[in-house]
mmCIF file of the N, C-alpha and C atoms, coordinates in Angstrom:
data_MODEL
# 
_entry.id   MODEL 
# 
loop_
_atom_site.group_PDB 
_atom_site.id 
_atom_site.type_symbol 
_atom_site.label_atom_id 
_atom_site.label_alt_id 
_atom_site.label_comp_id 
_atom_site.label_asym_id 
_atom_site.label_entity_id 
_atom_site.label_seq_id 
_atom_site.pdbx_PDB_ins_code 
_atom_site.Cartn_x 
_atom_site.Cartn_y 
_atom_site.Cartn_z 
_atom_site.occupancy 
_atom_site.B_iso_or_equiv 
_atom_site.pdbx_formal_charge 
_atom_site.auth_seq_id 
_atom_site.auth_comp_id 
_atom_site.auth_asym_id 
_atom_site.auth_atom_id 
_atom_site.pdbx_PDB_model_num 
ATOM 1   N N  . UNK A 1 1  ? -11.046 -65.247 -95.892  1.00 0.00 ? 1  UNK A N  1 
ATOM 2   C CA . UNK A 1 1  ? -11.248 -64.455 -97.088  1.00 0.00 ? 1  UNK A CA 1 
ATOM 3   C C  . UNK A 1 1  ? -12.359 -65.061 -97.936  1.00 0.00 ? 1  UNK A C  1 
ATOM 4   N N  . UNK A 1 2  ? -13.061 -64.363 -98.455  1.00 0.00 ? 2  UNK A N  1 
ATOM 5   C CA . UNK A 1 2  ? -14.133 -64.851 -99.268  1.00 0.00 ? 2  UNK A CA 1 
ATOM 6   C C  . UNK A 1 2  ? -13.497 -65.033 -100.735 1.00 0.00 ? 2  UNK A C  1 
ATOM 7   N N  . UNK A 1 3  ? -14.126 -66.140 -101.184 1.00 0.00 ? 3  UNK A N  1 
ATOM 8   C CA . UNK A 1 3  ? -13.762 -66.523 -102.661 1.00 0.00 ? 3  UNK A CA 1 
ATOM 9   C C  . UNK A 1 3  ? -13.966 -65.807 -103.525 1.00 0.00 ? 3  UNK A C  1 
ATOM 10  N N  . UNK A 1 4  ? -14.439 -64.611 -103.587 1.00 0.00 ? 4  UNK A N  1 
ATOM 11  C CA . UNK A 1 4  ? -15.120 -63.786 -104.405 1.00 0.00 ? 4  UNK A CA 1 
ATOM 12  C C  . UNK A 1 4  ? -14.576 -62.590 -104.175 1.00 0.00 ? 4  UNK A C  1 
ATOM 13  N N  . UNK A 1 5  ? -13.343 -62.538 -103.046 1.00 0.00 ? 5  UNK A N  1 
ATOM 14  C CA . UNK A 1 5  ? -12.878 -61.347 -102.868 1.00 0.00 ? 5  UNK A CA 1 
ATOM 15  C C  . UNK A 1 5  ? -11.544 -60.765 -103.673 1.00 0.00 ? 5  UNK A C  1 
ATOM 16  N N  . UNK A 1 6  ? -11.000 -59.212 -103.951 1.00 0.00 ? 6  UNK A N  1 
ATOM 17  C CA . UNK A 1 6  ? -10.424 -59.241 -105.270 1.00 0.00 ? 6  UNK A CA 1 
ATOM 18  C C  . UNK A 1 6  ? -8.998  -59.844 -104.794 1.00 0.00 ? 6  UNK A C  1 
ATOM 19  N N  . UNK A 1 7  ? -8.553  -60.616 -105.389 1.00 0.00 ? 7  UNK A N  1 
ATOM 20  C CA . UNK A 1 7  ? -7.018  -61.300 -104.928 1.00 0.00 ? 7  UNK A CA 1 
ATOM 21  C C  . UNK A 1 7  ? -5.864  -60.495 -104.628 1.00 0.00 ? 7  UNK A C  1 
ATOM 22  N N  . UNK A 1 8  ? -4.721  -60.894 -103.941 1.00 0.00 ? 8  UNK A N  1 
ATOM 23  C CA . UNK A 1 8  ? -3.701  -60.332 -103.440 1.00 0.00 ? 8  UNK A CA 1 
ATOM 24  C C  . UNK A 1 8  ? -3.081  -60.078 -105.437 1.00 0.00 ? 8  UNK A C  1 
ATOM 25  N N  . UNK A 1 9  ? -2.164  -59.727 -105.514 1.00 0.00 ? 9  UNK A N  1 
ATOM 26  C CA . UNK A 1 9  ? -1.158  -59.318 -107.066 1.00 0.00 ? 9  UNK A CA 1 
ATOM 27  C C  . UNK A 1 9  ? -0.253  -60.520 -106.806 1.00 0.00 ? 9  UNK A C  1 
ATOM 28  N N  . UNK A 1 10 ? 0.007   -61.570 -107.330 1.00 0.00 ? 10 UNK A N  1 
ATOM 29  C CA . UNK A 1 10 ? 1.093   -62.259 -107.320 1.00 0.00 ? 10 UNK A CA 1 
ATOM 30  C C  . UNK A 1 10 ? 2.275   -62.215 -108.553 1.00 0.00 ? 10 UNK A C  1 
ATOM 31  N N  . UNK A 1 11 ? 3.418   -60.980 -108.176 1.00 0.00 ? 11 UNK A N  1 
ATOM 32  C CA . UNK A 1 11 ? 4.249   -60.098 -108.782 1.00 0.00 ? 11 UNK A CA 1 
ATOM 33  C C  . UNK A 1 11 ? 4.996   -61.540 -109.756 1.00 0.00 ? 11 UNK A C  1 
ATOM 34  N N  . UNK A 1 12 ? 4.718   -63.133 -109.070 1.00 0.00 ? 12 UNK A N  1 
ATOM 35  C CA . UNK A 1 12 ? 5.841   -63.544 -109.488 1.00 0.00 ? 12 UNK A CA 1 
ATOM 36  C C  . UNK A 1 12 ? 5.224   -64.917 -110.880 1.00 0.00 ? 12 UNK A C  1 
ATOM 37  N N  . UNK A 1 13 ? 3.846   -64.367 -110.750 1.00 0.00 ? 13 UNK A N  1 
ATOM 38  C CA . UNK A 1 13 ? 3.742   -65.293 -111.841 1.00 0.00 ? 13 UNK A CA 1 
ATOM 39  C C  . UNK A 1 13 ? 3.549   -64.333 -113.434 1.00 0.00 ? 13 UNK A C  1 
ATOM 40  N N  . UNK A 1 14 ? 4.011   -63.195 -113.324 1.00 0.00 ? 14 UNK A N  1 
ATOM 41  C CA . UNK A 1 14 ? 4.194   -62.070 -114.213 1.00 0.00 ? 14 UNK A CA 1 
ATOM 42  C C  . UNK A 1 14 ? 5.192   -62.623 -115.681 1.00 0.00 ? 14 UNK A C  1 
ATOM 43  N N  . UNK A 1 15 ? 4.897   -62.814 -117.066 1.00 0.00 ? 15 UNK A N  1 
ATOM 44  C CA . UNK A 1 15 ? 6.089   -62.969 -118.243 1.00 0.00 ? 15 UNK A CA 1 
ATOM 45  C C  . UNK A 1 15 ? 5.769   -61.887 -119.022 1.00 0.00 ? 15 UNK A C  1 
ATOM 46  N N  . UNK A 1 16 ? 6.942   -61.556 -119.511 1.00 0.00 ? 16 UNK A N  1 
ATOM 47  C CA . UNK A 1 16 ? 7.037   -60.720 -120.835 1.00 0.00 ? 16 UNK A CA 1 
ATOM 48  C C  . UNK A 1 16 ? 7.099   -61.714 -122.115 1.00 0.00 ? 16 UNK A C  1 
ATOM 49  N N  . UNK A 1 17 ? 5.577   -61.144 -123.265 1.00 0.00 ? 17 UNK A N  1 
ATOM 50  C CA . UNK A 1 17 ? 6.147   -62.291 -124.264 1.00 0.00 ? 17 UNK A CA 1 
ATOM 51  C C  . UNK A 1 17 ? 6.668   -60.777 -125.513 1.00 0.00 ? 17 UNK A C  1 
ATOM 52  N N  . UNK A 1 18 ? 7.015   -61.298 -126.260 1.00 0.00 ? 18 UNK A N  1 
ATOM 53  C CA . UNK A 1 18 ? 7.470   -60.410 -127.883 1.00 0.00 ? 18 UNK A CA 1 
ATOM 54  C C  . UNK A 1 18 ? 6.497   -60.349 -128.755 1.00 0.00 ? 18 UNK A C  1 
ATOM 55  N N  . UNK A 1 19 ? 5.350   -60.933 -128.819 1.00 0.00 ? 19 UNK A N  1 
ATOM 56  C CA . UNK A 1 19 ? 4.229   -60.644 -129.580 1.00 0.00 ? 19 UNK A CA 1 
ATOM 57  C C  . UNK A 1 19 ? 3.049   -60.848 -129.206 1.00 0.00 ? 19 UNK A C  1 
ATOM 58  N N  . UNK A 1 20 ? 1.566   -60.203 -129.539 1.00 0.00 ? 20 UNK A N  1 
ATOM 59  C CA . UNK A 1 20 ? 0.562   -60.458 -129.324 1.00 0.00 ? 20 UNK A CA 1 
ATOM 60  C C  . UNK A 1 20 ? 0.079   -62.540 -129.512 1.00 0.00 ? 20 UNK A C  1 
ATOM 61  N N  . UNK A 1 21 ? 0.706   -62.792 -130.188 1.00 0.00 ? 21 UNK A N  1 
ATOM 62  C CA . UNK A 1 21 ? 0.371   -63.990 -130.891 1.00 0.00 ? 21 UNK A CA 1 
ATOM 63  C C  . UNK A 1 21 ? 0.898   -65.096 -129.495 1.00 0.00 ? 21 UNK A C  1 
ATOM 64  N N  . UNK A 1 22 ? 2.216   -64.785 -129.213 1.00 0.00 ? 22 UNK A N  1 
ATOM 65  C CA . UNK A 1 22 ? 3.096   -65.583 -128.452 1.00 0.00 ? 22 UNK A CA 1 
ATOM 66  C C  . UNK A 1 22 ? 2.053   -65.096 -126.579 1.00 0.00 ? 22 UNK A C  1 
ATOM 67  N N  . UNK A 1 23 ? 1.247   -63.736 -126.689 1.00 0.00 ? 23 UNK A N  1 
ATOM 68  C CA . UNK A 1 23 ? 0.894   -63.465 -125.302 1.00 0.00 ? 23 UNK A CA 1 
ATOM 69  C C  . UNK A 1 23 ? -0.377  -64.589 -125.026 1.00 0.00 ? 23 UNK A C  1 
ATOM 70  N N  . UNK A 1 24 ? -1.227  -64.375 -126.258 1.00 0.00 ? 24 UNK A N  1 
ATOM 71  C CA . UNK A 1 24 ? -1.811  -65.100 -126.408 1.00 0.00 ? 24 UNK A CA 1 
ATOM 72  C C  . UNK A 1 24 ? -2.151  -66.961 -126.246 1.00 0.00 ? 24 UNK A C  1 
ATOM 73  N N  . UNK A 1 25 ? -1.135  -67.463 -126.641 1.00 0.00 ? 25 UNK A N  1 
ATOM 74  C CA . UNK A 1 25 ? -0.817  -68.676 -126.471 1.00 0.00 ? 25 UNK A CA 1 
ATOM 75  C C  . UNK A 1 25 ? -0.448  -69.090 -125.354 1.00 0.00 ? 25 UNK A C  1 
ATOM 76  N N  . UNK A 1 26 ? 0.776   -68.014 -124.403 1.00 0.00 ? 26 UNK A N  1 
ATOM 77  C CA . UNK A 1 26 ? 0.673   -67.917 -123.102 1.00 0.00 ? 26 UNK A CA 1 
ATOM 78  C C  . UNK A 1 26 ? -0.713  -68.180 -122.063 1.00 0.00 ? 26 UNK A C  1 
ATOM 79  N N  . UNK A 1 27 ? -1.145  -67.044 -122.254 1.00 0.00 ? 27 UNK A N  1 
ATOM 80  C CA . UNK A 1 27 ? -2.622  -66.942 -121.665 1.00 0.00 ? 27 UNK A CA 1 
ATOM 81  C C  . UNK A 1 27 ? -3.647  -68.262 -121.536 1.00 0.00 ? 27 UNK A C  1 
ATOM 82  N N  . UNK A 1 28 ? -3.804  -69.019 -123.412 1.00 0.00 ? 28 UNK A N  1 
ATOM 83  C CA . UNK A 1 28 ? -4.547  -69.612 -123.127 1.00 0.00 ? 28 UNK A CA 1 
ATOM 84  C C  . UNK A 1 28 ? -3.694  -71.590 -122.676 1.00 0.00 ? 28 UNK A C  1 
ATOM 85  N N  . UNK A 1 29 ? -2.463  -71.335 -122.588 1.00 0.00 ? 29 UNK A N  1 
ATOM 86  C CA . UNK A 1 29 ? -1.897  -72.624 -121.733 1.00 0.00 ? 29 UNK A CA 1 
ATOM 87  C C  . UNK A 1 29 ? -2.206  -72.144 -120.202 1.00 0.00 ? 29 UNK A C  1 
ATOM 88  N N  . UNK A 1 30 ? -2.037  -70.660 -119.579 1.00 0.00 ? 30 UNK A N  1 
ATOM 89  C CA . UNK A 1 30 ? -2.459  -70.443 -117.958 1.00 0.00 ? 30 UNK A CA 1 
ATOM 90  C C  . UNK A 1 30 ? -3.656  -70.913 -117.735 1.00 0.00 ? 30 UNK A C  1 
ATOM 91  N N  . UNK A 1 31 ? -4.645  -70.581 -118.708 1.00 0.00 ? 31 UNK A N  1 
ATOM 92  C CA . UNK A 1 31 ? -6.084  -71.510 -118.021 1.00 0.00 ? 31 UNK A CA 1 
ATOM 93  C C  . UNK A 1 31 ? -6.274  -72.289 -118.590 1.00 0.00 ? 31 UNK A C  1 
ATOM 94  N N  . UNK A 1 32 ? -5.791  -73.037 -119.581 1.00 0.00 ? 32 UNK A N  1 
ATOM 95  C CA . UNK A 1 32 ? -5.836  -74.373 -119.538 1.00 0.00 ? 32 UNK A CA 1 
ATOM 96  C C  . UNK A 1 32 ? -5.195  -75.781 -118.554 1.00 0.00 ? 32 UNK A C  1 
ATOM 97  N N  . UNK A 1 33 ? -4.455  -74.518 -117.926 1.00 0.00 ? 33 UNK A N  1 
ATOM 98  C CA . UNK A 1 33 ? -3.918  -74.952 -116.573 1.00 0.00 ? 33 UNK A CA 1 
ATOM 99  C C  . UNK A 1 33 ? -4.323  -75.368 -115.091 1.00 0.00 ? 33 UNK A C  1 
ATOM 100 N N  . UNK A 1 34 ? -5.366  -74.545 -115.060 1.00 0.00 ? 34 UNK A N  1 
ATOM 101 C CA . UNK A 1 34 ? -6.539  -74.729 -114.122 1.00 0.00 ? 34 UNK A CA 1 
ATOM 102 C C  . UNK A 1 34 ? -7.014  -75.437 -114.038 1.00 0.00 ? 34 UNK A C  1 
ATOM 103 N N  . UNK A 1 35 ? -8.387  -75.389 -112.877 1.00 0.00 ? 35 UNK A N  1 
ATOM 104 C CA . UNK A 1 35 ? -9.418  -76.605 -112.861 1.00 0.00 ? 35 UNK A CA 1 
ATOM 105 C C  . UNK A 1 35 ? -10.576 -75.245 -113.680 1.00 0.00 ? 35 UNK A C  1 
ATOM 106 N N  . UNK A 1 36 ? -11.339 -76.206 -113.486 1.00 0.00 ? 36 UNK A N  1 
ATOM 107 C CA . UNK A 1 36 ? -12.608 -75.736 -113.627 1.00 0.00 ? 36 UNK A CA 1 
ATOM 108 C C  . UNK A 1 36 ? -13.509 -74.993 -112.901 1.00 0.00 ? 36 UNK A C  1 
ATOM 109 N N  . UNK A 1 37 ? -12.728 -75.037 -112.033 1.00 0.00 ? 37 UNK A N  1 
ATOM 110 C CA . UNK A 1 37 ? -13.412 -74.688 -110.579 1.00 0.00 ? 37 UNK A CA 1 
ATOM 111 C C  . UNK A 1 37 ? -12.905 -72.923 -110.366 1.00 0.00 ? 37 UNK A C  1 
ATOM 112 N N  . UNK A 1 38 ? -11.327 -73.230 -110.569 1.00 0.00 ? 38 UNK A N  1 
ATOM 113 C CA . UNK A 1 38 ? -10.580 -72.091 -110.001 1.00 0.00 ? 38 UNK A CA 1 
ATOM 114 C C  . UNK A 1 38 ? -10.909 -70.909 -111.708 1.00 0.00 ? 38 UNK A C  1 
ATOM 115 N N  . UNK A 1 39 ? -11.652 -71.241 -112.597 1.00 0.00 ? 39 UNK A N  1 
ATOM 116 C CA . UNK A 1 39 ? -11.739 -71.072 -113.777 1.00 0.00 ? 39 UNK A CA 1 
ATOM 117 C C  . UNK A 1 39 ? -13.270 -69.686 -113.374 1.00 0.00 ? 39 UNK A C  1 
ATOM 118 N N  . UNK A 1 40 ? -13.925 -70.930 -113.525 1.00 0.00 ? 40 UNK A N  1 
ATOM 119 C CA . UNK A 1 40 ? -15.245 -70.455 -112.697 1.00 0.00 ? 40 UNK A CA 1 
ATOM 120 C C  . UNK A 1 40 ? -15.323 -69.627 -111.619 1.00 0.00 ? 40 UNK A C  1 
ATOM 121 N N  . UNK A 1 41 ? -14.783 -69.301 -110.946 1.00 0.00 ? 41 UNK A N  1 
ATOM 122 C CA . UNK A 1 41 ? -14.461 -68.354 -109.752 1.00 0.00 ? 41 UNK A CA 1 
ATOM 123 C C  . UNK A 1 41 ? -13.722 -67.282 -110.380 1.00 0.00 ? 41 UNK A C  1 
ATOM 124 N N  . UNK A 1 42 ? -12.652 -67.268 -111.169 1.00 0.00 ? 42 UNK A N  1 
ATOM 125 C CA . UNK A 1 42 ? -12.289 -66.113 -111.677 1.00 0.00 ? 42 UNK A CA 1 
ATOM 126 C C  . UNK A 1 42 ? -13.313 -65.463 -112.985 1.00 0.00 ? 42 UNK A C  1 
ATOM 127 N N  . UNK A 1 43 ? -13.950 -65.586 -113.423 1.00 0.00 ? 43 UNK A N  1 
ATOM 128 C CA . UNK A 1 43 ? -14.996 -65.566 -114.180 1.00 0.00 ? 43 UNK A CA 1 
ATOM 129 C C  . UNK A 1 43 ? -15.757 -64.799 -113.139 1.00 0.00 ? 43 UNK A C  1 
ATOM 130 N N  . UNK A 1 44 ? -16.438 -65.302 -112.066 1.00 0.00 ? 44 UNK A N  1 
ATOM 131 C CA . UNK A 1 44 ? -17.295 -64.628 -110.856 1.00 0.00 ? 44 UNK A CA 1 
ATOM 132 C C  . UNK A 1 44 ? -16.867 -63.466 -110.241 1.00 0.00 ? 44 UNK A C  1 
ATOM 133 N N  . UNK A 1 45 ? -15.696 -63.395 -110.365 1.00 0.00 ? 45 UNK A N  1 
ATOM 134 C CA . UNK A 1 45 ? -14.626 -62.423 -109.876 1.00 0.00 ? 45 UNK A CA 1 
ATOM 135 C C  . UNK A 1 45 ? -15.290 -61.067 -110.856 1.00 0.00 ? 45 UNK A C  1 
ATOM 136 N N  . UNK A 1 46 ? -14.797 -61.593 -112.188 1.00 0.00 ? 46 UNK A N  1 
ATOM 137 C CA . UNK A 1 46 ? -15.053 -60.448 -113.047 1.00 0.00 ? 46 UNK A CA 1 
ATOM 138 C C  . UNK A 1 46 ? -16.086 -59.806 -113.463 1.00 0.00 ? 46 UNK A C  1 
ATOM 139 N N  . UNK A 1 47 ? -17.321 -60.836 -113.336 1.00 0.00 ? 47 UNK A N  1 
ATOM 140 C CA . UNK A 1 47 ? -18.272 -59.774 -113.472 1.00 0.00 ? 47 UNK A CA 1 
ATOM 141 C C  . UNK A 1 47 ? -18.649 -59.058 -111.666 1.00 0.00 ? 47 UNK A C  1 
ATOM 142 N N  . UNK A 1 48 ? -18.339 -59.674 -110.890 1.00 0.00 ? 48 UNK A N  1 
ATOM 143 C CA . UNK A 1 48 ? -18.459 -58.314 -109.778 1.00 0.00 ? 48 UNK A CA 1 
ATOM 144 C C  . UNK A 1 48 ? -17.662 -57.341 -109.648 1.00 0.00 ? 48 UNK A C  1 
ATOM 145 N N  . UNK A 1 49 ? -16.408 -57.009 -110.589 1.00 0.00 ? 49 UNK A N  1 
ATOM 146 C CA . UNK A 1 49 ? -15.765 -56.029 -110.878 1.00 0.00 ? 49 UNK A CA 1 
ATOM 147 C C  . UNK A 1 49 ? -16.877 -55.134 -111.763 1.00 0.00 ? 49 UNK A C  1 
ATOM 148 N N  . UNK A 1 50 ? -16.726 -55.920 -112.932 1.00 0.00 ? 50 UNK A N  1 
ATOM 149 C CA . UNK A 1 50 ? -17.465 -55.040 -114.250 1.00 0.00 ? 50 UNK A CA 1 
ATOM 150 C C  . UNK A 1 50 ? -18.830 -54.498 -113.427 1.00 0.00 ? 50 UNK A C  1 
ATOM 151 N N  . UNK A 1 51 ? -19.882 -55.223 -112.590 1.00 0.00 ? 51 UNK A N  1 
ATOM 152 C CA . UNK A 1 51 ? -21.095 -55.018 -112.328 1.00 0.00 ? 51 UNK A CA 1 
ATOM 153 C C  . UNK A 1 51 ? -21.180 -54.328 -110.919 1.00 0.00 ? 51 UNK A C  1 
ATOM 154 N N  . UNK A 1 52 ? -20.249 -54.626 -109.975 1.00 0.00 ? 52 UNK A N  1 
ATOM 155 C CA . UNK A 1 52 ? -20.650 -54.109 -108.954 1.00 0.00 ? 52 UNK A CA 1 
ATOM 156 C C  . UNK A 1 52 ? -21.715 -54.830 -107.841 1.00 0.00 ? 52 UNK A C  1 
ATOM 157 N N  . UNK A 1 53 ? -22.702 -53.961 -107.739 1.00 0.00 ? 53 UNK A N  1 
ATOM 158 C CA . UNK A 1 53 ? -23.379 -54.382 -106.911 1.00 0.00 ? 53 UNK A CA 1 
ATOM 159 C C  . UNK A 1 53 ? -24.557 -54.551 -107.167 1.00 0.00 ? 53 UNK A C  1 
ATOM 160 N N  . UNK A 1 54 ? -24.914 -54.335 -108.677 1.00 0.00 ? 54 UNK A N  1 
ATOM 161 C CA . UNK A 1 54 ? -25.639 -55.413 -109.505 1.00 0.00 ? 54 UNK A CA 1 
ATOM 162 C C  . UNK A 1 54 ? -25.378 -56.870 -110.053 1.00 0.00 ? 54 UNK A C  1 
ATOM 163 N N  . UNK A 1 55 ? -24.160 -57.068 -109.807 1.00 0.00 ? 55 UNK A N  1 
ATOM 164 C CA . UNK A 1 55 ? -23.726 -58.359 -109.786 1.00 0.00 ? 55 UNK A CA 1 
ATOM 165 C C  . UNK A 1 55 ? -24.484 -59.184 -109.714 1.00 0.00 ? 55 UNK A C  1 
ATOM 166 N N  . UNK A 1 56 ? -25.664 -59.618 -108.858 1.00 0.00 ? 56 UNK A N  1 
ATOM 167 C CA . UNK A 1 56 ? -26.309 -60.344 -108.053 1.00 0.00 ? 56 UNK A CA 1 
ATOM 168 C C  . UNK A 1 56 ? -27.742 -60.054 -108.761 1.00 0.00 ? 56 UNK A C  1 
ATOM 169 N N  . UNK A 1 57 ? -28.045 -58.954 -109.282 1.00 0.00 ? 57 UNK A N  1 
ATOM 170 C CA . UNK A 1 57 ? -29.303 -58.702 -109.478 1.00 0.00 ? 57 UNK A CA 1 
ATOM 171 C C  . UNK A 1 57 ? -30.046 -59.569 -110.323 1.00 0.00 ? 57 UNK A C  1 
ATOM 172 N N  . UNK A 1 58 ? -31.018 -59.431 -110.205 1.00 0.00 ? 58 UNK A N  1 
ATOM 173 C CA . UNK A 1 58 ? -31.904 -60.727 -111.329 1.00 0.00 ? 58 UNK A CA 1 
ATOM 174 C C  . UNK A 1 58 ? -31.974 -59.760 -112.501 1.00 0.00 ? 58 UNK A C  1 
ATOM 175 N N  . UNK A 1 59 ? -32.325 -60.877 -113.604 1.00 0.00 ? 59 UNK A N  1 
ATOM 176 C CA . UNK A 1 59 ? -32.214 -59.823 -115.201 1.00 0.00 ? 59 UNK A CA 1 
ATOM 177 C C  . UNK A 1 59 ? -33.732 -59.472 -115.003 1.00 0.00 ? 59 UNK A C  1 
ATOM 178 N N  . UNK A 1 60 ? -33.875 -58.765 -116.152 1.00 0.00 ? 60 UNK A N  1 
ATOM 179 C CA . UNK A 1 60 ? -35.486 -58.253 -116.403 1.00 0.00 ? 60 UNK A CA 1 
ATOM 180 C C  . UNK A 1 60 ? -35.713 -58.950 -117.341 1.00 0.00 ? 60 UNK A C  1 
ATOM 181 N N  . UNK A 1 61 ? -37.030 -59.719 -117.073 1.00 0.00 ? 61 UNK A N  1 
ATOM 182 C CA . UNK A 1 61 ? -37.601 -60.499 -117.979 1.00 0.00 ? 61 UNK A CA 1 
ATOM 183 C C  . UNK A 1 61 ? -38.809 -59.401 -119.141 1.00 0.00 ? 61 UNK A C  1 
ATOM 184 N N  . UNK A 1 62 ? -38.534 -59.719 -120.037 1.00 0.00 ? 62 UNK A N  1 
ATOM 185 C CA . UNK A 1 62 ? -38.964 -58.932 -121.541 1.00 0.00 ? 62 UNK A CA 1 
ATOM 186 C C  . UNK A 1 62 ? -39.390 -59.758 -122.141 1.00 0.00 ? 62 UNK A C  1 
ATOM 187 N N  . UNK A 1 63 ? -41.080 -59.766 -122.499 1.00 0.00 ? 63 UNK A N  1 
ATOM 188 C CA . UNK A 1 63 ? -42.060 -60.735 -123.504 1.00 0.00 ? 63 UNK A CA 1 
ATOM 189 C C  . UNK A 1 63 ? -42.023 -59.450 -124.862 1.00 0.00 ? 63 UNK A C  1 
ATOM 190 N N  . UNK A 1 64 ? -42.159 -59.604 -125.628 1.00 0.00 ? 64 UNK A N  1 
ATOM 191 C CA . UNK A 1 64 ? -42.713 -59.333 -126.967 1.00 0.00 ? 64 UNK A CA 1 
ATOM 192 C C  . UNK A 1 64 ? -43.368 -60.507 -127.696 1.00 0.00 ? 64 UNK A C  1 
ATOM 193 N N  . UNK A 1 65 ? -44.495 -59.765 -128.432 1.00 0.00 ? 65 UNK A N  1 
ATOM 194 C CA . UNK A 1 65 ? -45.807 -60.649 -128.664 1.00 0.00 ? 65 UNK A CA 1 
ATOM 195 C C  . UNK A 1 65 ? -44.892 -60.329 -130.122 1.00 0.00 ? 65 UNK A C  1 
ATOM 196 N N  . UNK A 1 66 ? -44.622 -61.413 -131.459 1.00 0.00 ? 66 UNK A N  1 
ATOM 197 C CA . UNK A 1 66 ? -44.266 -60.445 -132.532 1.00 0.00 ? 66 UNK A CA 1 
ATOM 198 C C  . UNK A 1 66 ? -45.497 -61.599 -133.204 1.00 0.00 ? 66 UNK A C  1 
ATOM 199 N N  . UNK A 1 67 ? -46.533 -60.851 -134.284 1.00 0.00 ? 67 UNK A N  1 
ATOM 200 C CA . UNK A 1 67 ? -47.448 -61.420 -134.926 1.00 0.00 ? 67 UNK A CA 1 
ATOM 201 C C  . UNK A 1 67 ? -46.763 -61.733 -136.536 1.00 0.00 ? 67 UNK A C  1 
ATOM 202 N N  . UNK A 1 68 ? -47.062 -63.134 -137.187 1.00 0.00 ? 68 UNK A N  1 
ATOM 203 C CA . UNK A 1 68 ? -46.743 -63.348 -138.298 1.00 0.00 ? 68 UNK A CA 1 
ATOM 204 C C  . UNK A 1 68 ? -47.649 -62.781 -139.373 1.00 0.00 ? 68 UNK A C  1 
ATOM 205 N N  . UNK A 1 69 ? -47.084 -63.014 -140.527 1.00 0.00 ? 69 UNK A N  1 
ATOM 206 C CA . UNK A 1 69 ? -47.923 -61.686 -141.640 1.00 0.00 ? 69 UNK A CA 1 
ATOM 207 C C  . UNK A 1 69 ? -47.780 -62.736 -142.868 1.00 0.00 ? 69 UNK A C  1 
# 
């Protein structure tokens, strides 16, 4: 499987919290849980969701000359 491919659902690491505040705090102890690594890869994950198959594309480089006054 490629590292970059979209992951299986793992049903069992699923919690219900009671508030936005408490989901939150959840969330950010799960990746503070991580490495850095497995951090970074899910990050990579998401923008080839959001982007597709521009994912990969190079940006467009944009000069503007702006003159002082």
């Amino acid at each position: 499987m490629n590292e970059y491919e979209f992951p299986r659902l793992d049903k069992t690491t699923f919690s219900v919290a009671s508030s936005f505040e408490e989901a939150e705090k959840q969330d950010k102890e799960y990746w503070l849980s991580r490495t850095p690594r497995e951090r970074l890869q899910h990050m990579e994950l998401l923008r080839r969701i959001n982007y597709g198959a521009n994912a990969t594309a190079r940006l467009q480089r944009v000069l503007e000359i702006a003159e002082r006054t």
